[in-house]
C-alpha positions in Angstrom: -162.7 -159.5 -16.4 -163.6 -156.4 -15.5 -166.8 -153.9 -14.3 -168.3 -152.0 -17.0 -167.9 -148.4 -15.6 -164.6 -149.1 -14.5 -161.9 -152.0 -16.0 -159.8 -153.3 -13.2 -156.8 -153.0 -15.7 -157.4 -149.0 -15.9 -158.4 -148.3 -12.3 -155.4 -150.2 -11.0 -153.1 -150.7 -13.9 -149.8 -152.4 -12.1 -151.7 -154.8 -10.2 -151.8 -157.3 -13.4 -148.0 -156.8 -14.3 -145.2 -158.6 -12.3 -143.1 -155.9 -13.8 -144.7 -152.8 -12.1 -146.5 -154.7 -9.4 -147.2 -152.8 -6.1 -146.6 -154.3 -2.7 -150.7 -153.9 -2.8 -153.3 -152.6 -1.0 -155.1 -149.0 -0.7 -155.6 -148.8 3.1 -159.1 -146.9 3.7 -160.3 -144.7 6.2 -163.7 -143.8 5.1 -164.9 -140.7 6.1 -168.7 -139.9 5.5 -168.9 -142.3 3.1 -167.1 -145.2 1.2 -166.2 -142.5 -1.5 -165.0 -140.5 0.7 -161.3 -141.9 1.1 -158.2 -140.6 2.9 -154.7 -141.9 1.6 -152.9 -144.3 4.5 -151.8 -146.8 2.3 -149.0 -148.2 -0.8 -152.3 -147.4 -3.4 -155.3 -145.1 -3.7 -158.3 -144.8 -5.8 -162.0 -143.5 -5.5 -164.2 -145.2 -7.5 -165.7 -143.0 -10.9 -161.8 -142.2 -11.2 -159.8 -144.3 -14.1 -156.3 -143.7 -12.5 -154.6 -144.1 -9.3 -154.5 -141.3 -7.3 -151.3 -141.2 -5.3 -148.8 -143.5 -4.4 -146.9 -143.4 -1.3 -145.0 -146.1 0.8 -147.0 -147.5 3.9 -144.0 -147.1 6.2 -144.2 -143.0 5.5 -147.9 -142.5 6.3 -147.5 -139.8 9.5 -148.5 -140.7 13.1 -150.9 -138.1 12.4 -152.5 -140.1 9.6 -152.0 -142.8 12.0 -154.2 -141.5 14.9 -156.7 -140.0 12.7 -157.5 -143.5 11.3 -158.4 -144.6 14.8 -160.1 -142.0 15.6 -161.9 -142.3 11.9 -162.9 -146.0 11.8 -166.2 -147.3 10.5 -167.7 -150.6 10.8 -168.6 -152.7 7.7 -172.4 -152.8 7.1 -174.2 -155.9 6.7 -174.8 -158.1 4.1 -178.0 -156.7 3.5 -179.4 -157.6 -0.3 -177.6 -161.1 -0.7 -180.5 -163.5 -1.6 -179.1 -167.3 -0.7 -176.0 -168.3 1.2 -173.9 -171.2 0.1 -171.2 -173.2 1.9 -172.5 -172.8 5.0 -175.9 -173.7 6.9 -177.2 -170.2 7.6 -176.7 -167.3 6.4 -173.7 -165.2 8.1 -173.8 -161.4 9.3 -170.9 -159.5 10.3 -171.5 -159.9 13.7 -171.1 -163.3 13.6 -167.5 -162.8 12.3 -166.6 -161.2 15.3 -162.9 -161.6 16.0 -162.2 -162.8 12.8 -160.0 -161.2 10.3 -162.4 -161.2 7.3 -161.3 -160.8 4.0 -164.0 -160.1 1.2 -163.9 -161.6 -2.3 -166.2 -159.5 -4.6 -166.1 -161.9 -7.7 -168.1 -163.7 -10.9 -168.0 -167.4 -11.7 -166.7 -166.6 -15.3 -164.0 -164.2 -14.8 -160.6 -165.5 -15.4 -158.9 -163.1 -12.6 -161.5 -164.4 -10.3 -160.2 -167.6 -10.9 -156.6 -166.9 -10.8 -157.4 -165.6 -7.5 -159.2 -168.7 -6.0 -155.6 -170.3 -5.2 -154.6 -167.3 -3.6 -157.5 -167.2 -0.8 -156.8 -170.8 -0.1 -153.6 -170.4 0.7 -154.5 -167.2 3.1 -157.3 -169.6 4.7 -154.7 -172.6 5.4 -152.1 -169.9 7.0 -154.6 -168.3 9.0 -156.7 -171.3 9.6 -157.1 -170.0 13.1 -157.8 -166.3 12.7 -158.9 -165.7 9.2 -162.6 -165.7 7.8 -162.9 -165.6 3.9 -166.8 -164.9 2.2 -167.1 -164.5 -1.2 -169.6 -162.2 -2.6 -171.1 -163.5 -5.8 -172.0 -160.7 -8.1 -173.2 -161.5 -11.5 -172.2 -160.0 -14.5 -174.1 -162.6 -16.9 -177.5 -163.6 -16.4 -177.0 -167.2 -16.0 -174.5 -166.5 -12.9 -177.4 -165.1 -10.8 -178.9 -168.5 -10.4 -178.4 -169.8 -7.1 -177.8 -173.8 -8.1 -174.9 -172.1 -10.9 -173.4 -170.8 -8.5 -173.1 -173.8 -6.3 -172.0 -175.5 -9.4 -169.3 -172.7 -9.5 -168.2 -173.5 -6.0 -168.0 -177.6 -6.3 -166.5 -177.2 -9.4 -163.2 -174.8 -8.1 -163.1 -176.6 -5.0 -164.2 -173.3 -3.1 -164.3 -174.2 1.2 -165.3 -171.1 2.2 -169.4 -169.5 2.7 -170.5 -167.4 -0.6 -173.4 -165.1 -1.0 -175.3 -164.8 -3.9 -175.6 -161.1 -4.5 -177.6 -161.3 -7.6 -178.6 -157.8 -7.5 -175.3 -156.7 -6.8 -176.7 -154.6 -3.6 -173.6 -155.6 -1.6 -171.4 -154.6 -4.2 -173.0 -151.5 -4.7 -173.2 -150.7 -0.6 -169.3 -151.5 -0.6 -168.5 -149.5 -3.3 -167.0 -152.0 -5.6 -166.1 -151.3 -9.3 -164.7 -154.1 -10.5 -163.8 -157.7 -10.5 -162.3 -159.1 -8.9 -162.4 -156.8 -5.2 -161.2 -157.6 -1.9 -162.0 -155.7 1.0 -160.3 -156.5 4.2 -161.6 -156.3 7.9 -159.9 -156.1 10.7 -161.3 -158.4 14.2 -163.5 -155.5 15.0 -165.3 -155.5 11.9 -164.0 -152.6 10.6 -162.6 -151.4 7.2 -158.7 -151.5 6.6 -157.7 -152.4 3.1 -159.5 -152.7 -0.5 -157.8 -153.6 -4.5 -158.6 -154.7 -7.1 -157.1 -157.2 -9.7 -154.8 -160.1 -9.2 -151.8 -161.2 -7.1 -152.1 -159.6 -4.8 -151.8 -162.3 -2.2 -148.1 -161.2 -0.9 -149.5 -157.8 0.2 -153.0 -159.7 2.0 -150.1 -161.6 3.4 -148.7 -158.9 5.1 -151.8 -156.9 5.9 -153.5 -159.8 7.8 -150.3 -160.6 9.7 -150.4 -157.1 11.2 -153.8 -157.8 11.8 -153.5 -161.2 13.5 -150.7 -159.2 15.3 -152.7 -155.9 16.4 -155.9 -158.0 17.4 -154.0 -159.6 20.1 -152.0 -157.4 21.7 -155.9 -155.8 21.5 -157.1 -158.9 22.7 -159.9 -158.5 20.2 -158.8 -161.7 17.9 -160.8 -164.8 17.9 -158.5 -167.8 17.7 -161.1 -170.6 17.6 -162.2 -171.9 13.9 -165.6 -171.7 12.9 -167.3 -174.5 11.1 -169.9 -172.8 8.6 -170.7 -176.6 7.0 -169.2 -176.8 3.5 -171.8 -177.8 1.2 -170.3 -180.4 -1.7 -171.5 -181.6 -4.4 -171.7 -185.6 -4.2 -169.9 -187.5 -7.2 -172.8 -189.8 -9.1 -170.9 -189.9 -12.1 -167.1 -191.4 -13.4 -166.8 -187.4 -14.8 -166.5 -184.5 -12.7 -167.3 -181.8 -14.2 -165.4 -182.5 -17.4 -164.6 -179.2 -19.6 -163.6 -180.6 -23.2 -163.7 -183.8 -25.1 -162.1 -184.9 -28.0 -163.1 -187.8 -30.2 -161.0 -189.6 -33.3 -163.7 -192.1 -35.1 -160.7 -193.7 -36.9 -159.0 -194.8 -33.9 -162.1 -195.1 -32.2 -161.1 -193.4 -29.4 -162.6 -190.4 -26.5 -160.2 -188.5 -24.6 -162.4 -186.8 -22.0 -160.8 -183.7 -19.7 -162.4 -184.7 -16.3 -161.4 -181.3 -15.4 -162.2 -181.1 -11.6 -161.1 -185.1 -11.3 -158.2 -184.0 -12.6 -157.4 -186.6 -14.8 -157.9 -187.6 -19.0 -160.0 -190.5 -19.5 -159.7 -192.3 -22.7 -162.3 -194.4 -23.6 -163.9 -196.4 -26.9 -166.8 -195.3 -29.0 -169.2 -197.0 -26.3 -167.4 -195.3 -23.1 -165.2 -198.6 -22.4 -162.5 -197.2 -20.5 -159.0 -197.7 -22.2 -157.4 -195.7 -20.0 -157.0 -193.4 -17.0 -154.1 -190.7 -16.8 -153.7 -188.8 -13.8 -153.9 -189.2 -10.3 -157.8 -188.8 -9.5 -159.3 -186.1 -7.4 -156.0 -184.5 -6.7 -154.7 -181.5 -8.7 -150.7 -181.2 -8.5 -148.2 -181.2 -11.5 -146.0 -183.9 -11.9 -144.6 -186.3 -15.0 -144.2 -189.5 -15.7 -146.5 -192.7 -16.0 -149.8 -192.5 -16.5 -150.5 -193.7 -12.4 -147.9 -190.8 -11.2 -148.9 -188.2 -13.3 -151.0 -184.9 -11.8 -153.1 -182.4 -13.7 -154.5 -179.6 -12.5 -158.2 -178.4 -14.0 -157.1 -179.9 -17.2 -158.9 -178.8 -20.4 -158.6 -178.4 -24.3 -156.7 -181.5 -26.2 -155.4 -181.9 -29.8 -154.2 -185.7 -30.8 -150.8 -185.3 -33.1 -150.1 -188.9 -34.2 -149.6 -191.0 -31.1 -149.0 -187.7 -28.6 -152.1 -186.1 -27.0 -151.6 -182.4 -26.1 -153.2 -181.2 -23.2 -154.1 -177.5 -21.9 -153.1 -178.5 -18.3 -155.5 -175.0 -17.5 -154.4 -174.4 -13.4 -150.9 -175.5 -13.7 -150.5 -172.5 -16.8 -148.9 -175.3 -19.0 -149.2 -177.9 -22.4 -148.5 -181.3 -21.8 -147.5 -184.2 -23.8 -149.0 -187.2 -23.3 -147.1 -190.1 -25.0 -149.6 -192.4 -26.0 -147.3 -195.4 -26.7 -145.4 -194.7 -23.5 -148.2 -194.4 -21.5 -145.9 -191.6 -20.4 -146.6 -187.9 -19.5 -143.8 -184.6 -20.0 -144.3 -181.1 -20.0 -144.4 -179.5 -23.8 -144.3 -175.9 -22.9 -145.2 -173.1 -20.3 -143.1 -173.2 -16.6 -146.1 -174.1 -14.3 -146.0 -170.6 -13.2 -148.8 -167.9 -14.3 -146.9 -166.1 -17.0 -146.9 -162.1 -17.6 -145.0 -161.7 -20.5 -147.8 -160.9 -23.7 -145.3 -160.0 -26.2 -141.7 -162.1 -26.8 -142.3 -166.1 -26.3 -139.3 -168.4 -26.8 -138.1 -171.8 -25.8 -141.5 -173.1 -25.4 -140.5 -174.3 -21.4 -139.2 -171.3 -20.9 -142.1 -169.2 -21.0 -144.7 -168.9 -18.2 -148.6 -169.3 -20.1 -151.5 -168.2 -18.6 -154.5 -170.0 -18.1 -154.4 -172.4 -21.7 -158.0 -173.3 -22.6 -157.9 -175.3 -25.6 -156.1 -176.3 -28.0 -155.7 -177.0 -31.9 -153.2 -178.5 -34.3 -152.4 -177.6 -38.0 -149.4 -179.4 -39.3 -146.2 -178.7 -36.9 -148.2 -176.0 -35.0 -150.4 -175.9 -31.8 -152.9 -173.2 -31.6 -153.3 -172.0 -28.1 -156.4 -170.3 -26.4 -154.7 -168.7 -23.7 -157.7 -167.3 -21.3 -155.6 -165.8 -19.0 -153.8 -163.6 -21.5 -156.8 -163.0 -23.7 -154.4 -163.8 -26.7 -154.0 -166.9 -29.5 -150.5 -168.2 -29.0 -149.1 -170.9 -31.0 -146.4 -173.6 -30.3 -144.4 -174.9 -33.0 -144.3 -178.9 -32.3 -140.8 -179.3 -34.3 -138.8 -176.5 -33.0 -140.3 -176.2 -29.4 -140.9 -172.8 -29.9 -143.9 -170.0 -28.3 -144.9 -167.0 -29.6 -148.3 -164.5 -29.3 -150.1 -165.2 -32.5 -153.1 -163.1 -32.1 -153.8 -160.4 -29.6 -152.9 -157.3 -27.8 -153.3 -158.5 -24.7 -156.6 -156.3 -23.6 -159.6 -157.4 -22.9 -161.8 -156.4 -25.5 -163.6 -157.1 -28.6 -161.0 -155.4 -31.9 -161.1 -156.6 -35.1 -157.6 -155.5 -36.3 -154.9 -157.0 -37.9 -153.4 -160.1 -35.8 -151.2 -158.1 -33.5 -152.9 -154.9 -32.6 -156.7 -157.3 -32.5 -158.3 -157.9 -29.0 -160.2 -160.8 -27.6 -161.6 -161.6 -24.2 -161.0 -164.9 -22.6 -160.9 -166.9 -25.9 -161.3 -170.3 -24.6 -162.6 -172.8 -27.9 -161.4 -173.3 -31.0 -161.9 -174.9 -34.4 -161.2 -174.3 -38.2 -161.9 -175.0 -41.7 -158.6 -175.6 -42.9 -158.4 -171.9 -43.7 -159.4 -170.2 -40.8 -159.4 -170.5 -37.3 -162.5 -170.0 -35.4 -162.5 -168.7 -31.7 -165.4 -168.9 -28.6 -164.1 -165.7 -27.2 -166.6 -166.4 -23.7 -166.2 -162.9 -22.1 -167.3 -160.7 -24.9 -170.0 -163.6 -26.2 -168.6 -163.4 -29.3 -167.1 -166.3 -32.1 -164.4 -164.6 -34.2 -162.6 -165.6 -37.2 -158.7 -165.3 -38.0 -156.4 -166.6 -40.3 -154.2 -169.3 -40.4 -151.7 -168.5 -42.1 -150.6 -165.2 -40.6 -151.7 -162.7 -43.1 -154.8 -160.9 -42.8 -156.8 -159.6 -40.0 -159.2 -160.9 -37.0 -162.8 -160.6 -38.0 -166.1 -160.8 -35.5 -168.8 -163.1 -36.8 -170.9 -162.4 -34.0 -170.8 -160.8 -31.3 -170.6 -157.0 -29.4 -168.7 -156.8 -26.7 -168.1 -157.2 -22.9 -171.9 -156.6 -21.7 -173.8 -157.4 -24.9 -175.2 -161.2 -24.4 -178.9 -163.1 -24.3 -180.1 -165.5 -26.8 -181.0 -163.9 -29.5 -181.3 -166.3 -33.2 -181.0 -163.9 -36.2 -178.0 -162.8 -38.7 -174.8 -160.7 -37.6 -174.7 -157.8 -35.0 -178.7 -159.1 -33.9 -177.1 -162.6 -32.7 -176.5 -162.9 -29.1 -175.6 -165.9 -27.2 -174.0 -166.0 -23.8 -170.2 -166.9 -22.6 -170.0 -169.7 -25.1 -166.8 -172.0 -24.4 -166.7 -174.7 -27.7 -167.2 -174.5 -31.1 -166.8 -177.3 -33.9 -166.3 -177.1 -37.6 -168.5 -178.9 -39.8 -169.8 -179.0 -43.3 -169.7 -175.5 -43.5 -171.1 -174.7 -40.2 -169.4 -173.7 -36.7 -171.3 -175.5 -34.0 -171.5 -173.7 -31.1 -171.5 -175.1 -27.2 -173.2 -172.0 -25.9 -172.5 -172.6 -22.5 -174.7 -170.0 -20.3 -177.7 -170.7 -22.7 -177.7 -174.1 -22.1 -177.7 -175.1 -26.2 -176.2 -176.1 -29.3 -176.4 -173.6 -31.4 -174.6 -173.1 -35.3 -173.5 -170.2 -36.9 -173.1 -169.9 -40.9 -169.5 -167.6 -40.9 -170.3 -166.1 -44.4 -174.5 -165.4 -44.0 -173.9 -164.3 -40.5 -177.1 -166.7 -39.4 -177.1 -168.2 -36.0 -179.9 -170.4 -35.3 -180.7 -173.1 -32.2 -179.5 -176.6 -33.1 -180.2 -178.4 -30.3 -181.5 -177.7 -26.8 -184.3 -178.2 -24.1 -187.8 -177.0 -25.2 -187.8 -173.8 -22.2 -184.9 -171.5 -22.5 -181.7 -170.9 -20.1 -179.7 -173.9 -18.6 -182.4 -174.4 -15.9 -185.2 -175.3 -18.3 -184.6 -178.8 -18.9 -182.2 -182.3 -19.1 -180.6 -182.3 -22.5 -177.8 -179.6 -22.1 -176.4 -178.0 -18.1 -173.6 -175.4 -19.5 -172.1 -177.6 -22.2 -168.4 -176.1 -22.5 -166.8 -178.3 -24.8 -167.7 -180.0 -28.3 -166.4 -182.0 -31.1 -167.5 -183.9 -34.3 -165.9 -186.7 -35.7 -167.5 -189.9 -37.7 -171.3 -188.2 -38.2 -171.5 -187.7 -34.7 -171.1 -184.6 -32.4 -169.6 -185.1 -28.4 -170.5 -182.7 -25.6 -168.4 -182.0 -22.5 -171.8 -181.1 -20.5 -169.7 -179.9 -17.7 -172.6 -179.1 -15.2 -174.6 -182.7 -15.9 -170.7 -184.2 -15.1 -171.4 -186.4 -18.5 -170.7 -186.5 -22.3 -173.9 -186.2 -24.5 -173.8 -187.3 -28.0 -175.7 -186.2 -30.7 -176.1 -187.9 -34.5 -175.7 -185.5 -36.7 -178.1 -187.2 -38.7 -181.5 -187.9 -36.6 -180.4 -185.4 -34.0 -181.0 -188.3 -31.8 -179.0 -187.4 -28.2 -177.6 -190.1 -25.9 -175.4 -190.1 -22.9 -172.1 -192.0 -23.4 -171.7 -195.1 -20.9 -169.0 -194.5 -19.3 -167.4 -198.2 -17.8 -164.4 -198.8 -16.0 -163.9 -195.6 -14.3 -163.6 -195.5 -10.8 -166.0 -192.7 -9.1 -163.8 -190.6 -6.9 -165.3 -190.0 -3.4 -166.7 -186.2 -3.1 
């Protein structure tokens, strides 16, 4: 996801290609100001421009250049502005970091390269348990995300260790000059600035910076060695579910398949939440096959039941799984369990790295894929084992176009009437339409773009809801899991009409019980399930009386938090 004046993808264009990707990081050496920047480093932008600047080795920087950054450095202002600290019991200043390495993560709870760069920071904290200090700096693009208890959601539910503030009024990121998300800033063990990017992977070039670092600040003997305990704060488990991001029901089999997303593991359960089986190894995220008590998932997600095979958008480990049913066996249907880069060619569906799979749907021999990560529909043909792009450029943005040259922005639900597929494209707050048969072009039911969201009930371009994640067909609606407004809204595809459906009587996901970011939905036998990811439950809802329960959920084990 990116800033509004400035896209991450424009200001620093190679970052988000393994093709063309630099060995990172634009050393600073800020003189007057942070937008005043001398070139020291591999990359080099000042923020208002859309291009990098120059681009010139590290290891051919002058000893000039060199000795004018000592004599040039500037200390890191405070963390004025924030307004609540989490993961920690205080709130933190930089001179309490001290002797630490810091490394600033400038990021959203909703962007998807945010995410992707969660793993990367925990690796960098387990290398340099010792040395290293990681805050993260929460600044919201979307209403919803400048709530303190969402963010602390955010944090249990991507497993985040180390301190965040909220800066809800982004005054950090405006003091630190920061354009984009996601932006790390790193400081060396005197608390002054050495190194700033933007995008993802760039973990290899943190790497290497913060070794030098760790190096430098002991021959300097300015390097801190001993950890600090800030006090993790974490969420206690109450519930079987953990967070759970999608759920899947099939009245005739009379059967729930339930992502417990940050359990990793599928629950499958009866009508009345009697557990008929648990897949997955709970509480631990890994990838591996096999039975149902060896298998790992990591942040699993979307499903789509073909016959006695569940697929499964294993989200974190960039893949599809199959889960055989009868076997009580799980394989891997497609991606490599790497982050793939490639947008435009597919193949042999295990071949080809996916990125970030959201959900899923099935139409004969073909799986529609809502890959987040690539902003794109892909598709995998069940028969002949085969990926390709299906819909999507690969930029994130709202296009209507045909299929091919169209845009979306971290599509991440779908649904369809047999005709059409219908897309929750979250970043843009938007539900688009597309055909399924190939022919024909993507089409915006509602929806504006990137920084157009509230919730807003009317017809066509006057709609706005905000990052919704699920949508179900039915009866000629599209129900809508409108995930930052807390509600269940439905949207008429040929009037244009979206209108609340279900939700609390006060507005927002703070106002009330029934609904805490609901990202996942589905309607089968008269009724509609809820994944209400925040509440760590599934809701259900009779289509009929509107009548909402909370499914029972028995014979799950609780896994320890």
């Amino acid at each position: 996801m990116n800033s509004k004046p400035i896209p991450a993808e424009t200001s620093t264009p190679d970052l988000l290609t393994k093709k063309s990707s630099p060995k990172w990081f634009t050393y600073l050496v800020p003189v007057a100001t942070l937008l005043g920047l001398a070139l020291l480093g591999s990359y080099f932008y000042i923020p208002g421009n859309t291009q990098a600047l120059a681009q010139v080795p590290a290891e051919k920087s002058t000893a000039q250049d060199k000795e004018k950054a000592k004599a040039e450095k500037v200390s890191a202002p405070d963390f004025e502005g924030g307004v609540a600290w989490l993961n920690t019991a205080k709130p933190i200043s930089i001179k309490d970091l001290k002797g630490k390495i810091v490394l600033l993560d400038f990021w959203t709870l909703c962007c998807i390269n945010c995410i992707h760069t969660l793993p990367d920071l925990a690796k960098l904290e387990k290398k340099y348990a010792n040395e290293l200090v990681v805050i993260g700096v929460h600044s919201a693009k979307f209403e919803n995300e400048k709530e303190t208890e969402s963010i602390r959601k955010a944090i249990a539910r991507y497993e985040i260790k180390h301190p965040v503030v909220n800066d809800a009024n982004m005054k950090i990121w405006r003091t630190y000059g920061v354009n984009s998300w996601p932006t790390l800033v790193l400081l060396d063990s005197e608390g002054n600035f050495v190194a700033k990017g933007s995008g993802e992977g760039l973990h290899d070039a943190v790497d290497l910076a913060i070794a030098k670092l760790v190096k430098s600040g002991r021959e300097n003997k300015t390097l801190n060695e001993k950890p600090i305990d800030f006090g993790q704060s974490v969420e206690k488990a109450t519930s079987p579910l953990y967070f759970p991001g999608k759920v899947l029901a099939d009245a005739e089999s009379k059967r729930i398949f339930i992502a417990d997303s940050t359990n990793h593991r599928v629950i499958i359960t009866d009508l009345e939440g009697k557990a008929l089986a648990t897949i997955g190894q709970g509480g631990k995220p890994g990838f591996k096959n096999g039975s149902y008590t060896e298998a790992m998932f990591d942040d699993p997600q979307g499903m789509a039941l073909v016959g006695d095979d569940l697929y499964l958008a294993d989200r974190k480990n960039h893949l599809v799984r199959k889960i055989d049913l009868k076997k009580q066996t799980v394989s891997t249907a497609a991606g490599t369990g790497k982050q793939g880069h490639d947008r435009d060619t597919g193949g042999i569906a295990t071949l080809v790295g996916l990125n970030s799979p959201w959900d899923l749907l099935r139409k004969g021999d073909t799986l529609f894929i809502a890959l987040a990560g690539h902003h794109q529909i892909w598709t995998l043909d069940i028969k002949f084992k085969k990926l390709l792009p299906y819909a999507g450029n690969g930029r994130e943005t709202l296009k209507d176009n045909p299929l091919a040259s169209s845009s979306f922005a971290q599509p991440s639900g779908l649904t369809t009437d047999g005709t059409n597929l219908f897309v929750a494209d979250s970043e843009i707050s938007a539900i688009r339409s597309l055909p399924l048969d190939g022919k024909g072009n993507v089409k915006t039911i509602v929806g504006l773009g990137l920084f157009d969201f509230g919730d807003i009930d009317g017809f066509g371009d006057e709609v706005r809801i905000q990052h919704a994640l699920g949508v179900a067909w039915h009866q000629g609606l599209i129900y809508i899991a409108d995930t930052y407004n807390s509600k269940i809204k439905t949207l008429d595809p040929k009037t244009r009409e979206c209108k609340n459906y279900l939700s609390s009587t006060k507005t927002g996901w703070m106002g009330g019980p029934m609904f805490n970011e609901p990202a996942g939905i589905n309607i089968s036998g008269g009724m509609i399930y809820i994944a209400d990811t925040n509440a760590h439950r599934i809701q259900v809802v009779d289509l009929k009386t509107k009548a909402v329960s909370t499914l029972k959920i028995t014979g799950v084990d609780i896994v320890p938090r």
